[in-house]
C-alpha positions as CSV (number, residue, x, y, z in Angstrom):
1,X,-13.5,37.8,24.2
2,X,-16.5,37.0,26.2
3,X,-17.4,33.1,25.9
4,X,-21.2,33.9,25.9
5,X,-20.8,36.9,22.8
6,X,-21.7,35.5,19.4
7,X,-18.3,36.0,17.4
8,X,-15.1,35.7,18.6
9,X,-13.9,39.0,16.9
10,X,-16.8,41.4,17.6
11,X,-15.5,44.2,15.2
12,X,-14.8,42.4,12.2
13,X,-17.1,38.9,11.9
14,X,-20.4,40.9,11.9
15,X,-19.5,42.7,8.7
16,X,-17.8,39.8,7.0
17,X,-18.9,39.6,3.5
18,X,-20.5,43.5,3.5
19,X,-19.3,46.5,1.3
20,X,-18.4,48.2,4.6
21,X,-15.4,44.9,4.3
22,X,-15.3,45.5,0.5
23,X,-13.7,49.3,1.3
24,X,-11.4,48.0,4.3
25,X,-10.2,45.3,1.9
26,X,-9.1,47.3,-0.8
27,X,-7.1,49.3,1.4
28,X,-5.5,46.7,2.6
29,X,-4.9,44.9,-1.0
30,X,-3.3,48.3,-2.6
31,X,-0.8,47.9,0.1
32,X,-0.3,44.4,-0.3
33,X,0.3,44.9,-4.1
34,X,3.1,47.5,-3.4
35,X,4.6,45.5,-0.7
36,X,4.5,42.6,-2.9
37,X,6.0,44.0,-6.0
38,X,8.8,45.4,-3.7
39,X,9.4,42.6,-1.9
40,X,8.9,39.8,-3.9
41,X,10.8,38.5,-7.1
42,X,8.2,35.9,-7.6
43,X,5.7,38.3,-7.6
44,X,7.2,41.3,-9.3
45,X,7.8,39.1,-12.1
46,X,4.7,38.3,-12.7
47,X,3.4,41.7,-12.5
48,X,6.4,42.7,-14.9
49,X,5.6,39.6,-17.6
50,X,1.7,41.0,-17.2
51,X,2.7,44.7,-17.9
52,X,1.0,46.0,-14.8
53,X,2.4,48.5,-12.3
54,X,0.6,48.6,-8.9
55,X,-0.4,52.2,-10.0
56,X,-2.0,50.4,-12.6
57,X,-4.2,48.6,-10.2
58,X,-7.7,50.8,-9.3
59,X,-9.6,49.1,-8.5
60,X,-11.2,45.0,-7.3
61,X,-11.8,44.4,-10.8
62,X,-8.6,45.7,-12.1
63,X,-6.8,43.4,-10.1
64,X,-9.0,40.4,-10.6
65,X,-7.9,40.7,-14.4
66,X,-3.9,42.4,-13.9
67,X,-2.5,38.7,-13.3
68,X,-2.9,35.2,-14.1
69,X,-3.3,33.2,-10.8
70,X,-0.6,30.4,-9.4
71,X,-0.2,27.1,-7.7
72,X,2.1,24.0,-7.7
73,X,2.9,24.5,-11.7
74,X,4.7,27.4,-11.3
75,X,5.9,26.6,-8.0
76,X,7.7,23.5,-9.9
77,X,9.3,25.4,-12.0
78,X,11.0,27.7,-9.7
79,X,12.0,24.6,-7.8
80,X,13.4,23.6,-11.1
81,X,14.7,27.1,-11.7
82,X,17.2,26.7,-8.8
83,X,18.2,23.1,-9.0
84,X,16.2,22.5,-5.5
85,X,18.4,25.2,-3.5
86,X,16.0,26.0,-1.1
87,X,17.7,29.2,0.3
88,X,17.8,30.6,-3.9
89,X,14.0,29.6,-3.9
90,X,12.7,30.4,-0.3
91,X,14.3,33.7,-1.2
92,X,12.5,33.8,-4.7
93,X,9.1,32.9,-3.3
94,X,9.1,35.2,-0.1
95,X,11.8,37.6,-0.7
96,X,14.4,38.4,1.8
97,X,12.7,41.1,4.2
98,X,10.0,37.9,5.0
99,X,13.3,35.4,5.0
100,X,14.7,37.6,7.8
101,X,11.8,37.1,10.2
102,X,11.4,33.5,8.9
103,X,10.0,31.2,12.7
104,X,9.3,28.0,11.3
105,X,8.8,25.8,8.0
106,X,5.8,23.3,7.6
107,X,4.7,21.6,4.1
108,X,2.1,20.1,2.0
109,X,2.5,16.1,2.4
110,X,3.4,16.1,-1.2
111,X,1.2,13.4,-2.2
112,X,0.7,15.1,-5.6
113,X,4.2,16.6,-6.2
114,X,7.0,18.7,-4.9
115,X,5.8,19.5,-1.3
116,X,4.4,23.2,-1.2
117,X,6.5,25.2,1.3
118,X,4.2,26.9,4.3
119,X,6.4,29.2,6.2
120,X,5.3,30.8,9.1
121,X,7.4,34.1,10.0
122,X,6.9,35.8,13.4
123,X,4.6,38.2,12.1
124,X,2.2,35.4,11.4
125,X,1.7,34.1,15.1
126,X,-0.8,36.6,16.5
127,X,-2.6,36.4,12.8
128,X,-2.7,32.9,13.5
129,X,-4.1,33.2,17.0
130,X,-6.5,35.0,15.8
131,X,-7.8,33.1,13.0
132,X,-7.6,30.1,15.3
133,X,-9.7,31.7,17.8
134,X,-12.9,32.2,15.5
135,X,-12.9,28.7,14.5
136,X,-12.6,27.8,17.9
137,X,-15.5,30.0,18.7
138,X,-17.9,29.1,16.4
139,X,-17.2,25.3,17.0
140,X,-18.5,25.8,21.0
141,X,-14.6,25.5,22.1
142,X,-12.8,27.3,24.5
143,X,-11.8,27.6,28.1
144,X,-11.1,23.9,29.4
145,X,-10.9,21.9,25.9
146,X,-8.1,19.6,25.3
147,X,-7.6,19.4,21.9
148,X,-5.9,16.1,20.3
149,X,-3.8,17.9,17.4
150,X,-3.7,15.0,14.9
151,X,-2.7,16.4,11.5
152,X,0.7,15.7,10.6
153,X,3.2,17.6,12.8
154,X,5.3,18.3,9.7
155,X,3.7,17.8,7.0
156,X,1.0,20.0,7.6
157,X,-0.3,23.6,8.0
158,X,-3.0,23.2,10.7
159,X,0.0,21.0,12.6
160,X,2.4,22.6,14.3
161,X,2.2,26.3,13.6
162,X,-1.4,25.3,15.7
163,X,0.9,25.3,19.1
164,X,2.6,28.7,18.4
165,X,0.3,31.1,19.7
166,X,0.3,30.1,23.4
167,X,-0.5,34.0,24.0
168,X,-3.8,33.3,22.4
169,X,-4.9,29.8,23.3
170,X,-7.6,31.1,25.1
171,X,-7.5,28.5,27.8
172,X,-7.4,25.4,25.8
173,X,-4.8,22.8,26.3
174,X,-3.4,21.0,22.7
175,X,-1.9,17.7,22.9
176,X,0.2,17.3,20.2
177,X,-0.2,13.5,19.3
178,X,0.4,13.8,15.4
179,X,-0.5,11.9,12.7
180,X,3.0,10.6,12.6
181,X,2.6,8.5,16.0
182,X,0.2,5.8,14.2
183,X,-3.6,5.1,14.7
184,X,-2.4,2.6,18.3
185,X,-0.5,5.7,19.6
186,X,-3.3,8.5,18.9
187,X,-6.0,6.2,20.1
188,X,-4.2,5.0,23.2
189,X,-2.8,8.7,24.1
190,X,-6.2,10.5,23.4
191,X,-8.1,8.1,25.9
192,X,-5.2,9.2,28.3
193,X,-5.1,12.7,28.3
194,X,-8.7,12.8,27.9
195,X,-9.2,14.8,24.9
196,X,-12.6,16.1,24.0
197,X,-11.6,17.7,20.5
198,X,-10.1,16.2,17.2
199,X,-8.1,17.8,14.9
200,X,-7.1,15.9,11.8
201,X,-8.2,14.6,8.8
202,X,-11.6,12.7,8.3
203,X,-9.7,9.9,6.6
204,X,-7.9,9.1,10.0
205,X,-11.0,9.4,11.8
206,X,-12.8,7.2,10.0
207,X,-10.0,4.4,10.4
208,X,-10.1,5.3,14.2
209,X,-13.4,3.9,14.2
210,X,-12.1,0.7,12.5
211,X,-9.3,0.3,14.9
212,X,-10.7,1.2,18.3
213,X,-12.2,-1.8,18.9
214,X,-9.0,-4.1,18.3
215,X,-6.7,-1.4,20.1
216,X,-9.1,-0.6,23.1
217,X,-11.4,-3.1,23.1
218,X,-14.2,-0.4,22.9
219,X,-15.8,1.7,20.2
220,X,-14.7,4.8,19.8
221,X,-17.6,6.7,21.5
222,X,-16.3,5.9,24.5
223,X,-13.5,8.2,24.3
224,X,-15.7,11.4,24.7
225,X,-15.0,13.6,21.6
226,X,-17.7,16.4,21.7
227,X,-15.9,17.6,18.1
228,X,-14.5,17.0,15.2
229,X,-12.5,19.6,13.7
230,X,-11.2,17.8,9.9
231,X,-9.8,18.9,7.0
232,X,-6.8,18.6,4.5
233,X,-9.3,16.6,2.7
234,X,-12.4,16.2,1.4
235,X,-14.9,14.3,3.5
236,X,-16.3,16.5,6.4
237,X,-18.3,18.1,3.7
238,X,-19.8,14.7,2.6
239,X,-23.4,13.9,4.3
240,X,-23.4,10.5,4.1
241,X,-20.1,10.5,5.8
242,X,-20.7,13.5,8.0
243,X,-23.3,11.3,9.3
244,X,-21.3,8.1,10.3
245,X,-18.9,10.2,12.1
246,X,-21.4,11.8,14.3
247,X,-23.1,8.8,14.5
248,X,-19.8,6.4,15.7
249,X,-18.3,9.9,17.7
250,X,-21.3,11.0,19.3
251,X,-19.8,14.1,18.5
252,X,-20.5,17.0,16.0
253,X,-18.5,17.5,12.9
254,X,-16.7,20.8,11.5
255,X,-15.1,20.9,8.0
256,X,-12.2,23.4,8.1
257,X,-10.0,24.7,5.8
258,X,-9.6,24.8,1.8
259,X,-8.7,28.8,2.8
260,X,-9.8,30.5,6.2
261,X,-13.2,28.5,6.8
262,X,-15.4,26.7,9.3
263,X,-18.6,24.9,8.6
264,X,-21.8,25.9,11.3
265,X,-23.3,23.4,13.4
266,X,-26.9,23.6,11.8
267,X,-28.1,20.2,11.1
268,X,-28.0,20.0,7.2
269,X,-24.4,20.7,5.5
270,X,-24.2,24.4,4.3
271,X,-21.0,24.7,3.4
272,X,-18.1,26.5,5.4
273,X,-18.3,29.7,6.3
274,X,-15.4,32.5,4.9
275,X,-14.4,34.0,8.4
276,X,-11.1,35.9,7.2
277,X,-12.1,38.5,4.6
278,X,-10.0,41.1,6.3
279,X,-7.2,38.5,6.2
280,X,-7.4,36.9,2.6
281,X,-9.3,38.2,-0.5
282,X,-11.1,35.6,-1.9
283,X,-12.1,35.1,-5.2
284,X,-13.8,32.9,-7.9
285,X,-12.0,32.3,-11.5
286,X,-13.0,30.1,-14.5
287,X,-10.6,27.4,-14.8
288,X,-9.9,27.5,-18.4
289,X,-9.8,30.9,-18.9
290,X,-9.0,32.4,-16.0
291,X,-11.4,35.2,-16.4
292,X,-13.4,35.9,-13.3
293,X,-16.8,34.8,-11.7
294,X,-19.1,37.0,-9.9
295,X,-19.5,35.9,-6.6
296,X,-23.0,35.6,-6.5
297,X,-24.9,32.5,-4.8
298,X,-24.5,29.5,-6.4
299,X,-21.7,30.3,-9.0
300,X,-18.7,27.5,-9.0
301,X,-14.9,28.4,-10.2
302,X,-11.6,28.0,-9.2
303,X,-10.8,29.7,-6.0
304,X,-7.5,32.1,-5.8
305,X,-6.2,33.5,-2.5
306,X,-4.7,36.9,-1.5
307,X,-3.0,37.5,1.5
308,X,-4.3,41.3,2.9
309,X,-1.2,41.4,5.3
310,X,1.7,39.3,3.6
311,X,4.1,40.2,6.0
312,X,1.9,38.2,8.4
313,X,0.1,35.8,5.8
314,X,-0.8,32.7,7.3
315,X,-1.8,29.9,4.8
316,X,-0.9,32.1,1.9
317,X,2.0,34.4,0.6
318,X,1.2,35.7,-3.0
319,X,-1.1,37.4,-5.3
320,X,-3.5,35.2,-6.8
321,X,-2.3,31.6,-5.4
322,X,-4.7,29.0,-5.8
323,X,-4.6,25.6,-4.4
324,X,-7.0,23.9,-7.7
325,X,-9.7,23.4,-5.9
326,X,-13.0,24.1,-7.5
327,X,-15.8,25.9,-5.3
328,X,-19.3,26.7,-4.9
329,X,-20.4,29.9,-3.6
330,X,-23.6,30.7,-1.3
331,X,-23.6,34.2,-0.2
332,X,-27.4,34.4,1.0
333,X,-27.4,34.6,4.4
334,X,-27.1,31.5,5.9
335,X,-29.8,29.7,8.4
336,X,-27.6,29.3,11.3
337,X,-27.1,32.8,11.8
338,X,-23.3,33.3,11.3
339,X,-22.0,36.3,9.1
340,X,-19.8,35.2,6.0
341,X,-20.3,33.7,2.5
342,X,-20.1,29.7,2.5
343,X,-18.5,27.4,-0.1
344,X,-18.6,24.2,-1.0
345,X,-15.5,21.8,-2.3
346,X,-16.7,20.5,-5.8
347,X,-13.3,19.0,-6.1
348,X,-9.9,19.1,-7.4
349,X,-9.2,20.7,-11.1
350,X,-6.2,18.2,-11.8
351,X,-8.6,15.6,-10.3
352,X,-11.7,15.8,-12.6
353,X,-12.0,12.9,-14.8
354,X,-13.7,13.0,-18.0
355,X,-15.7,9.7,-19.1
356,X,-17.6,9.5,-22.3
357,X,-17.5,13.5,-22.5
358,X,-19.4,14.0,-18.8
359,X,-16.9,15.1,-15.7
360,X,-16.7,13.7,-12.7
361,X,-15.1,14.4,-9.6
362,X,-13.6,11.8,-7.4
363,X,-15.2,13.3,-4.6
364,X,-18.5,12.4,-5.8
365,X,-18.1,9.2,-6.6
366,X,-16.8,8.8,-2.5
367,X,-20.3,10.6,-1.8
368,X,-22.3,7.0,-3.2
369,X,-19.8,4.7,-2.1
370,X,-20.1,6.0,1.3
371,X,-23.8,6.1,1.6
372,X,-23.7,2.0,1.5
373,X,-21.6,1.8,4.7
374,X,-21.5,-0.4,7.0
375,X,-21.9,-2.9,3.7
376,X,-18.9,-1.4,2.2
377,X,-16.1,0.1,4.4
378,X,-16.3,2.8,2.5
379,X,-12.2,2.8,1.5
380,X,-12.3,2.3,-2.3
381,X,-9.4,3.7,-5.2
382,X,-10.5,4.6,-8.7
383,X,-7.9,2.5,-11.2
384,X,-6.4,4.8,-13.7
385,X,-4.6,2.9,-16.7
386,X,-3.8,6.2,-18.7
387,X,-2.9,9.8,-17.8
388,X,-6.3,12.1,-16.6
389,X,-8.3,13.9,-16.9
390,X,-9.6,11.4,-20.2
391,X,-10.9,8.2,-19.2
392,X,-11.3,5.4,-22.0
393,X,-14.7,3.8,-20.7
394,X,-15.7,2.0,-18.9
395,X,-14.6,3.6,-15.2
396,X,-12.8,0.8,-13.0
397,X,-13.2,0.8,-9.2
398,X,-11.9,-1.1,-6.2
399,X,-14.1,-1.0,-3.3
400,X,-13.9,-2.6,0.1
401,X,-17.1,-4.4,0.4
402,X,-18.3,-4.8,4.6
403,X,-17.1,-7.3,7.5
404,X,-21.1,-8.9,7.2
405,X,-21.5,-8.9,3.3
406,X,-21.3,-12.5,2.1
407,X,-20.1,-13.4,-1.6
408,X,-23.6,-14.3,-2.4
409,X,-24.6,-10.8,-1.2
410,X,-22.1,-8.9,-3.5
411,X,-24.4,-8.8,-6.9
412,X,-27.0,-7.3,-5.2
413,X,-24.8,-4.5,-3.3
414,X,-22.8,-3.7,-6.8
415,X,-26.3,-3.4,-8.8
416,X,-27.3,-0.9,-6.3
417,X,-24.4,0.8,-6.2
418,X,-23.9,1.0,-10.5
419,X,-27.6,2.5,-10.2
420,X,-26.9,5.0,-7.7
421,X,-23.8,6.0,-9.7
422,X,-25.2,6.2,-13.1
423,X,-28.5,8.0,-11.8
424,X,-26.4,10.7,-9.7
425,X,-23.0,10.8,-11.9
426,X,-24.0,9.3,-15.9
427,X,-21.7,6.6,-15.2
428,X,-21.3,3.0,-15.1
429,X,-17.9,1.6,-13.8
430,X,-16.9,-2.0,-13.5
431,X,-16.3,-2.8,-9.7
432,X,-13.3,-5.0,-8.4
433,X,-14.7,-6.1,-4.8
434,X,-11.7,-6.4,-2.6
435,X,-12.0,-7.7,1.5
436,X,-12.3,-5.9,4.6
437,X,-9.2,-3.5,5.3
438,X,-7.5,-4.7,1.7
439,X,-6.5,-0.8,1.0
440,X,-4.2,0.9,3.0
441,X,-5.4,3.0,5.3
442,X,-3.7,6.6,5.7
443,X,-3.1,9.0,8.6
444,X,-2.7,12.1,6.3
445,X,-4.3,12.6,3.2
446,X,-6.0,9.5,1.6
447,X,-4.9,9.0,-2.4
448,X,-8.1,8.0,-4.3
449,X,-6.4,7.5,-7.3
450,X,-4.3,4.4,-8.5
451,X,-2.5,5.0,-11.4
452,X,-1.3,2.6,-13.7
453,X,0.4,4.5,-16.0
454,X,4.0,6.3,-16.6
455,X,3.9,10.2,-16.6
């Protein structure tokens, strides 16, 4: 890889979302649908409960109707299944030939359930080199960046299994400071080592610009972060808050993840760009039904995941997996140049909230509250008295109003903000105003919901 060549994988980025990668993926996915039926319980059972052989399997469209996609649900229940015996489950989900080359185990933070497993098997470390190396690429990194690796260690995909392939590091050097260490720690040890690049989640760096002048006596432009690689979350993808983060960084921002994707560098938000399509078949389902949606530009569905090498899968291991997050798809080209289709998180299916009929996303709602910073911190929690998606009226927020905003100034900012909200969402909470830094802050992913209620 040359630094100066446009993609980091010559041979496969320029034909990323072509039907020349159509025909290479559906060799690859009848080979993944044999090896996954033979190898998999998990998997052969659902192929066996859906009546479908992988003979049966023809074609793309064949196999986006042959079985029902999966997430946490059904991983529940084989948690259940086995009474929490990981080794009975492990083997279940992956199936022993996987087990055998197992390297190393990482989880969701399991802020919403059971933690999801994310093994890592040896197979997957030049996979993951790879993939790792076109995101670097198209963020400007390489040769010479330090990267401050602040996900959490443990608790998170792009953590740790980020420091196995050394062999393909590509002359970067990652200091592993991890979410874990604590906002002081991270702040204090990336003005150390002098890192140039983030990785973590935008919730953290937006309390590192809270805390930088209390812990180092200095905003936190003066540490020298060129980028900002975030994900886990939603928030990269956010203008208003895409914009304080460049703005207090002096750095430019990348939204990663949600599957194998990097936003591009050109000035207005256009999504992130699919970079894996010989890796992962992507695709685009209606929630309800399950029935497919054409990717063409624009459309929005729930988006499944299929590993093309499952031996070597990186952030996924089964047919159809989907992690209920709702997408929007652009596949004209895109005007910085790069090759692959772009999405968009609309937010999370078990997250949409229905008030008075109309849905709405708590990502959105974080969208307005966030274009009113610096006179709110931006940290606010939506109050949920009864079980989702339903919401008896009206909508009840706490929001963080700014360090300068007086009590006198309060009615003013919370007509503006009910205005905005019922002009962009059709709603009109009632606001609880809380002080500066009320809400706890979080180093992995941020909850916005506060439920009052017993499942």
């Amino acid at each position: 890889m040359k630094k100066n060549q446009k993609y980091f994988n010559m041979e496969m980025e320029p034909i990323l979302n072509t039907p020349q990668m159509l025909e290479i993926q559906w060799e690859r996915l009848k080979r993944a649908i044999r090896y996954s039926y033979q190898n998999v319980p998990f998997d052969r059972r659902r192929m066996d409960e859906a009546g479908v052989k992988p003979e049966d399997i023809r074609s793309l469209d064949d196999f986006a109707r042959a079985i029902k996609p999966v997430g946490q649900a059904e991983f529940r229940q084989i948690y259940e299944k086995y009474d929490l015996d990981l080794d009975k489950v492990f083997l279940d989900l992956f199936g022993q030939d996987r087990l055998n080359d197992l390297y190393l185990i990482t989880t969701t933070s399991g802020t919403t359930g059971i933690p999801t497993p994310y093994p890592v098997f040896h197979k997957t470390i030049k996979a993951l080199g790879e993939f790792y190396g076109r995101t670097r690429h198209r963020s400007g990194g390489g040769p010479g960046d330090r990267v401050a690796l602040c996900f959490g260690l443990s608790m998170h995909a792009a953590g740790t299994p980020q420091l196995l392939p050394h062999e393909s590091s590509h002359g970067i050097t990652i200091i592993p400071i991890g979410a874990e260490a604590g906002t002081e720690r991270i702040l204090q040890f990336i003005k150390l080592f002098k890192a140039n690049q983030f990785s973590g989640t935008p919730s953290l760096a937006l309390h590192l610009i809270e805390r930088a002048p209390e812990i180092l006596g200095e905003p936190v432009s003066i540490l020298g972060i060129e980028r900002l690689l975030l994900g886990a979350e939603p928030g990269a993808g956010i203008p208003e808050i895409r914009r304080r983060l460049e703005t207090e960084y002096g750095a430019k921002v990348y939204d990663v993840g949600a599957g194998y994707g990097i936003s591009c560098d050109y000035p207005v938000y256009q999504g992130m760009h699919w970079i894996a399509d010989d890796f992962c078949l992507y695709e685009l389902v209606d929630p309800e039904t399950y029935e497919p949606v054409a990717m063409e530009h624009g459309a929005t569905g729930l988006a499944c995941f299929t590993p093309l090498e499952p031996e070597a899968g990186i952030f996924f291991h089964h047919l159809r997996i989907t992690l209920n997050d709702i997408h929007q798809v652009f596949t004209e080209p895109c005007p910085c140049g790069y090759s692959g289709f772009r999405y968009k998180i609309i937010g999370r299916a078990d997250d949409m909230l229905k008030v008075k009929g109309t849905p709405v996303y708590p990502t959105a709602i974080q969208a307005v509250i966030n274009g009113f910073v610096p006179r709110v911190t931006g940290a606010f929690r939506i109050v949920l008295t009864e079980k989702p998606p339903r919401v008896e009226p009206p909508l009840k927020l706490k929001i963080e109003y700014g360090q300068e905003v007086t009590e006198g100034g309060l009615p003013e900012l919370e007509k503006e903000i009910l205005e905005k909200l019922h002009n962009l969402l059709h709603i009109r909470p009632v606001i609880t105003w809380l002080a500066p830094n009320t809400l706890e802050r979080a180093s992995k992913k941020t909850q916005l919901m506060e439920k009052h209620y017993k499942d």
